[in-house]
C-alpha positions, 0 to 999 in steps of 0.5 A: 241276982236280978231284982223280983220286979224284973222280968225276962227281956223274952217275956216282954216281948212276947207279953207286948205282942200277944194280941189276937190278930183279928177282931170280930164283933159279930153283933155289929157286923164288924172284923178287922185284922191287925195286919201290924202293931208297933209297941213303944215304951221306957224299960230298965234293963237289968244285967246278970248271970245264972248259976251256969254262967248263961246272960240274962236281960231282965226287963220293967217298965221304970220303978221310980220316978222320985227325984233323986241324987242318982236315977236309974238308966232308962231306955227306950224300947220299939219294936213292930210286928207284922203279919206276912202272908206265905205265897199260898195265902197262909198267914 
């Protein structure tokens, strides 16, 4: 059974890289587009299976940070979004 604190490695992902991908401040005559984002950070995986059988990868940032005998695993996760125009000019 994974740990509560964990989440789906999906979830995380996506939450990471749910940004608006345009900012408008209209007020100061201000718009940028975000046209890619690169999000790094340390994950604890977790490994285990439903009652099916199905792999589950679940995710969280470190927990611990107490100087033990025995630490947990940490990993290092990148990932980079892009924004790519279709050749009619739709994003």
């Amino acid at each position: 059974m994974m740990d509560e604190a964990f989440i789906s490695f999906q979830d995380l992902i996506a939450g990471a890289l749910s940004f608006r991908g345009e900012i408008v401040d209209v007020e100061a005559g201000v718009r940028s587009c975000i046209y890619e984002c690169r999000v790094e950070m340390p994950v604890e995986l977790s490994l285990d299976r439903d009652p099916l059988g199905t792999l589950r990868i679940g995710s969280t940032p470190p927990l611990y940070y107490v100087d033990t005998t025995f630490r947990p695993s940490f990993h290092q996760l990148q990932v980079t979004a892009r924004l790519e125009q279709e050749s009619d000019g739709d994003t």
